[in-house]
C-alpha positions in Angstrom: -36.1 52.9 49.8 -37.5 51.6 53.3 -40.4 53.8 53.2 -41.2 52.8 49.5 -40.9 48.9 50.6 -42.8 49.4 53.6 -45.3 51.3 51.7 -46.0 48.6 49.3 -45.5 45.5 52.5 -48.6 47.7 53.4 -50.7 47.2 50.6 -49.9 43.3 50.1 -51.1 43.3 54.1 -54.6 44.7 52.9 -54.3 42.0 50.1 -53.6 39.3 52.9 -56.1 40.9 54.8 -59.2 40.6 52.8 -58.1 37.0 51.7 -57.9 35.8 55.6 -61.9 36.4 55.2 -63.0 34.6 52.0 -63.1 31.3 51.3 -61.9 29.4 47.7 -65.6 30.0 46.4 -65.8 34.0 47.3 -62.2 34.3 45.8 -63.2 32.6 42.4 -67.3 33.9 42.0 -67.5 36.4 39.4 -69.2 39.8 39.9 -71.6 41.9 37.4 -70.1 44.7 39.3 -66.0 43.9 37.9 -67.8 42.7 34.6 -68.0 39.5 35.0 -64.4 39.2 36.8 -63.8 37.8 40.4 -62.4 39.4 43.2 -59.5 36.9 42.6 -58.3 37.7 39.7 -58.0 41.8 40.6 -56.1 39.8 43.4 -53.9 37.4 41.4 -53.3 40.2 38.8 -52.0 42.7 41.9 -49.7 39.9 43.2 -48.3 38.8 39.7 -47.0 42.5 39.2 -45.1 42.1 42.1 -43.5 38.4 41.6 -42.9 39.7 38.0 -40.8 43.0 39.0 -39.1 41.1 42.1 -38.1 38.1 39.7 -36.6 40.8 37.9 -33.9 42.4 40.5 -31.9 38.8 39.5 -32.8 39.4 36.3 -32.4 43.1 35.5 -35.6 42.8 32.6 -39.8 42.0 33.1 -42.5 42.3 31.1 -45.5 43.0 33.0 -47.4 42.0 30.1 -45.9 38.5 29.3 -45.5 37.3 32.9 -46.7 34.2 34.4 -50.3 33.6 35.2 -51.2 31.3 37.6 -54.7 30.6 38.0 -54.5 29.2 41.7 -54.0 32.6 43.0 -57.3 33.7 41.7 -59.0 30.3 42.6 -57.4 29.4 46.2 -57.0 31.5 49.5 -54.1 29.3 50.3 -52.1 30.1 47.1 -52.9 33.6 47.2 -52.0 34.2 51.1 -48.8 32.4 49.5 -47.8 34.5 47.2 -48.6 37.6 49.5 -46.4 35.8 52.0 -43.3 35.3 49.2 -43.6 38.7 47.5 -43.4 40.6 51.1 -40.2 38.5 52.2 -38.8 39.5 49.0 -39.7 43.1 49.4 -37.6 43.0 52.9 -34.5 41.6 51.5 -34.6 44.7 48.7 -31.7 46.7 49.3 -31.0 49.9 46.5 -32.3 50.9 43.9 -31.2 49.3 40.4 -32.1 50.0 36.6 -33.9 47.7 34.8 -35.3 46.9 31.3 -39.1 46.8 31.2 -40.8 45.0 28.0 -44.3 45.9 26.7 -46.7 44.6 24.3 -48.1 47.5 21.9 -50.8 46.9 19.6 -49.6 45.8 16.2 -46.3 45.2 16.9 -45.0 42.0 17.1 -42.5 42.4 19.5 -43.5 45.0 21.8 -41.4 47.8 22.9 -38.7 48.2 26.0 -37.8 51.2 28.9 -35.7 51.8 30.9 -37.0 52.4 34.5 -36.0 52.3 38.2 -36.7 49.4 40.8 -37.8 52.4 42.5 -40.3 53.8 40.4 -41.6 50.2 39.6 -42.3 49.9 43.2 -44.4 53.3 42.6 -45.9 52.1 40.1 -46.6 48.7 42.2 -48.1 50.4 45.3 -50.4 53.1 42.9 -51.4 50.0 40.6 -52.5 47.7 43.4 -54.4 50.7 45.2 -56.7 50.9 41.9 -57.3 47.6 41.8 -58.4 47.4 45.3 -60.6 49.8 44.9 -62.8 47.9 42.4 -62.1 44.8 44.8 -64.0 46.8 47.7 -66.8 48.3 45.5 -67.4 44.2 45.1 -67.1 43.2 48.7 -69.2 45.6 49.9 -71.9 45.1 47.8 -71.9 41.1 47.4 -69.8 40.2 51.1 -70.4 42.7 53.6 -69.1 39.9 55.9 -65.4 40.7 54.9 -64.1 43.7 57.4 -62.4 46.3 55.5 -59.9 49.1 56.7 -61.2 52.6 55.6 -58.9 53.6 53.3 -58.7 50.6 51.5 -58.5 51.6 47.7 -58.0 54.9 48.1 -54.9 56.3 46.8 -52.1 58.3 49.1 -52.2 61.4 47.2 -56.3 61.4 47.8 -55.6 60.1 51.5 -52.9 63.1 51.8 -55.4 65.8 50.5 -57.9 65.0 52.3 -55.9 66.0 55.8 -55.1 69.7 54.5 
């Protein structure tokens, strides 16, 4: 499990990382290029994933789909960076895996569907989902704030990052 948490501390410190370099109004100013979205909401909807599935190793159940939204992570740096900041303490104190009920929404039914899964492969899932959406996030920063620094592989995934050494 300690390479799997560190993994994922590793792509909430790129999160943390780009927000150190934007201010509220870069975070919040929507971009043709993510149709219309911001750069903070990719951002908030990264970080909610993961206060959604860690809420849930007290709770043994999430839903992905009905969690809570709050729009001061897409809005402020400060709340962001804080919830970066909460989610990777929270990642630390995980200790083994667990099972847990996931619930989903399905189109045209009412109340949705449930799965079992892993704490493990959710935190798969986490790292993989958070990659994709930082690699929209960088397609925006480069092309609208070339100011913000970015490490190389930023939004690109492990297994690309692995095949690309063989």
């Amino acid at each position: 499990m300690k390479t799997l948490v560190d993994h994922n501390i590793a792509v909430l410190a790129q999160v943390d990382g780009i927000l150190e370099q934007l201010d509220n109004e870069e975070l919040m100013r929507g971009h043709a290029l993510l149709f219309g979205s911001s750069i903070g909401q990719h951002l908030r909807h990264i970080l909610e994933f993961y206060q959604c599935l860690l809420a849930a190793v007290h709770t043994g159940t999430f839903s992905y789909d009905r969690r809570m939204r709050d729009p001061a992570i897409e809005t402020e740096v400060a709340a962001a960076r804080a919830s970066v900041a909460w989610s990777t303490r929270e990642l630390v104190r995980l200790g083994m895996d667990q099972p847990l009920k996931m619930d989903a929404d399905l189109p045209g039914v009412p109340l949705g569907t449930s799965a079992t899964t892993t704490l493990r492969r959710e935190l798969l899932y986490l790292a993989d989902h958070g990659v994709h959406h930082l690699a929209m996030v960088r397609i925006a920063l480069e092309q609208a704030l070339p100011h913000v620094v970015l490490p190389g592989q930023l939004g690109v995934a492990v297994s690309t990052q692995n095949h690309r050494q063989h």
